[in-house]
N, C-alpha and C positions, 0 to 999 in steps of 0.2 A: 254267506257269512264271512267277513273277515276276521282269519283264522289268525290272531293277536295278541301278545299281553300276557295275564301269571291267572295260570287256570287255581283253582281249590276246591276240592274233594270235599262234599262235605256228607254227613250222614242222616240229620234231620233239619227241618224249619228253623231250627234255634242256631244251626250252625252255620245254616246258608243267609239267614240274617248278619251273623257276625262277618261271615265269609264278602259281603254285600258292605258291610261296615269301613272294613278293612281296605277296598278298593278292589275287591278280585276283577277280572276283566270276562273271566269267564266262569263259573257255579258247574262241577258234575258231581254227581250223585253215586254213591256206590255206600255197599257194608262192608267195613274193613274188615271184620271179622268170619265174614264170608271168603276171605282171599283176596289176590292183589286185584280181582276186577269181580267182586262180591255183588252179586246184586239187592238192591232193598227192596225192599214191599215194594207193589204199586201204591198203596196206602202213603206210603212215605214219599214216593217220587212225585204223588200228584201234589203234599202239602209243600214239598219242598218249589214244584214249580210254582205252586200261588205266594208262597212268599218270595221269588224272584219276581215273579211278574216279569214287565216289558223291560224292566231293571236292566237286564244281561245276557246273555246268551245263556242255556245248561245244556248240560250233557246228564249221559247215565248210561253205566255198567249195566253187563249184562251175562257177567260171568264168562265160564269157559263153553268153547264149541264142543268139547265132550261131553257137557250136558244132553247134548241134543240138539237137531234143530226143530224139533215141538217145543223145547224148551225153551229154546230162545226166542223164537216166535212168540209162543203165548207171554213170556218177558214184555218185550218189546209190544203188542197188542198191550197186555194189563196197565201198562205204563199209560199208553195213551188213553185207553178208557178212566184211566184215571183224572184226565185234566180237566176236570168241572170247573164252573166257576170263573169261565174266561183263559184260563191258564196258556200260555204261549207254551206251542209244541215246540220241540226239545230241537237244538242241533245237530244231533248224533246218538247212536248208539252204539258202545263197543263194545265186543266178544273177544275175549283171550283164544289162544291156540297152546294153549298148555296141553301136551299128551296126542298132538295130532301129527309130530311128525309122520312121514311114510302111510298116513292115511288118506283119504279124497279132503282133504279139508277144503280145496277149492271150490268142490262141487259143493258139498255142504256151505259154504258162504253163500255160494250163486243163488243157492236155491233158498237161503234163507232172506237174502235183497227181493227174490220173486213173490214171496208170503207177507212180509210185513208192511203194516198201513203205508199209502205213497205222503210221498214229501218226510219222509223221516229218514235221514240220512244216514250212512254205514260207515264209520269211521275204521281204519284198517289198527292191528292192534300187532306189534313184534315187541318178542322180548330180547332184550340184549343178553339174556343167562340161557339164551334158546336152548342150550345144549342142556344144561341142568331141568329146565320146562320140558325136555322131549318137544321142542315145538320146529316149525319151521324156521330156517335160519332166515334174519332178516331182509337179505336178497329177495327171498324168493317171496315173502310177503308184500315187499313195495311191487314186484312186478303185476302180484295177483293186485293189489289195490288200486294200480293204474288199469288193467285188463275191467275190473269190477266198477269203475267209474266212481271209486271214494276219492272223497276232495282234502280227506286229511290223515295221516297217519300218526300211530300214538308210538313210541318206544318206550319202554317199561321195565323193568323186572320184575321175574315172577316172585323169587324169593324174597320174600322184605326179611328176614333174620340176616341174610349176609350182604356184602358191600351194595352201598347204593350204587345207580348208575355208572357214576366213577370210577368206581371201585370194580366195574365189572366185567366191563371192556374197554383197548385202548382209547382213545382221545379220538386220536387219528381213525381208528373204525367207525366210532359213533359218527364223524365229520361223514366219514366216506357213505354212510348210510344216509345221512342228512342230503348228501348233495347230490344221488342216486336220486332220492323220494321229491327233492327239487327241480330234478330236473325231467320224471314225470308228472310234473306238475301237483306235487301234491302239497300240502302246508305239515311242517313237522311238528308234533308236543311231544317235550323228551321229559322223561319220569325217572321215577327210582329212587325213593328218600334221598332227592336233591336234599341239602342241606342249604340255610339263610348264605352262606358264607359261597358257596359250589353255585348259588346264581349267576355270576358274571362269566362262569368257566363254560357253565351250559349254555349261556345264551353266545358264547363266543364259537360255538358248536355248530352254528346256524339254525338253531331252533327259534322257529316262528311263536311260540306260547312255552313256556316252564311249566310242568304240572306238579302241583304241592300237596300234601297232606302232612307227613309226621312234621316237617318244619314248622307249622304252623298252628299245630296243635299243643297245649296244656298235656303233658306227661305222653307224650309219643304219638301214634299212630292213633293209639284207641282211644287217647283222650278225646276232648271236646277243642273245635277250632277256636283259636285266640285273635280276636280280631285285629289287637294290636301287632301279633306278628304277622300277621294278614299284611298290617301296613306298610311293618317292615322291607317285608317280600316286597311290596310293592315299589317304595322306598330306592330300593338296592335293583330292583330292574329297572325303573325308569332312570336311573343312574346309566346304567347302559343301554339306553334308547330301544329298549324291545318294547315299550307301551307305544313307542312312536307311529 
């Protein structure tokens, strides 16, 4: 997959339509109310992939690795048995590391790449608030996603109440993270209630995809996606040639 363009979060059929409407380049799936990487029903993952169809790439959350990795397995399996109907199997699946500092978390990824259906790819997931997540610092997750053979890395925040991405760490680090995860060859999507306006800053960052949610939503986060800001996003990236 080329890893490209303004990702959008959506949470059911009706929003990944809009999400679809709007220009997204890429559709993932998650419950926001679940956390920053919530996972949905399979129920919902499978409706959401029939109404992308061959349309676009999706992704989908999968929560955090302190769930478990039966947890995340059986996730990841329900997801897929979910795709009746013709449904295009997904690009990715990503797991947070919220609360896994100083624990095996690497073995737990390894061995959750060795249980879940083949051809479903493992997208690497750091938060930039690693310190406030208990998570592992961003280093040390690009090197495990290059050791682990993931073709993409997400950067994120855990906490959505305080500063988005920007706001969370310097410029200059999230770059340095960028160009670390580049030069193991991985594709970066940088997150963290980017804001319509924080698009050109992020993509000046070297991120290969922008990942969106409360921008794009009717009354925040938990709202419903808005297709016309959808356009927007779109709009304001292809201005600065990350659709290119």
């Amino acid at each position: 997959m080329n890893w490209r363009g303004l990702l959008v979060s959506v949470r059911n059929a009706a929003e990944a339509a809009d999400a679809l409407a709007g220009g997204a380049a890429i559709v993932d799936v998650k419950e926001p109310l679940a956390g920053p990487l919530g996972a949905a029903s399979a129920a919902e993952i499978g409706a959401i992939a029939r109404e992308v169809g061959e349309a676009r790439p999706w992704t989908f959350a999968c929560g955090e690795l302190e769930d478990g990795v039966d947890a995340i397995v059986a996730r990841v399996g329900g997801a897929v048995d979910a795709l009746a109907g013709g449904a295009v199997a997904p690009a990715a699946f990503k797991v947070g590391l919220a609360g896994m500092a100083g624990r095996p978390w690497r073995d737990a990824l390894a061995a959750i790449r060795g249980r879940v259906p083949g051809g479903v790819a493992h997208a690497a997931v750091a938060y930039a608030d690693w310190q406030r997540a208990a998570a592992p610092p961003p280093a040390e997750v690009i090197k495990a996603a290059h050791a682990l053979g993931c073709g993409v890395l997400l950067i994120d925040t855990f906490d959505k109440q305080s500063a988005g991405l920007l706001g969370t760490a310097p410029e200059r680090e999230i770059a340095g993270w960028v160009a670390r995860a580049h030069h193991h060859g991985l594709a970066v999507a940088l997150a963290g209630r980017v804001a319509l306006a924080e698009i050109p800053a992020v993509m000046a960052l070297g991120a290969d995809v922008v990942a969106l949610r409360s921008a794009v939503c009717s009354n925040g986060r938990h709202g419903p996606v808005d297709r016309r800001l959808v356009a927007d996003a779109v709009a304001i990236a292809s201005a600065g040639a990350l659709q290119q």
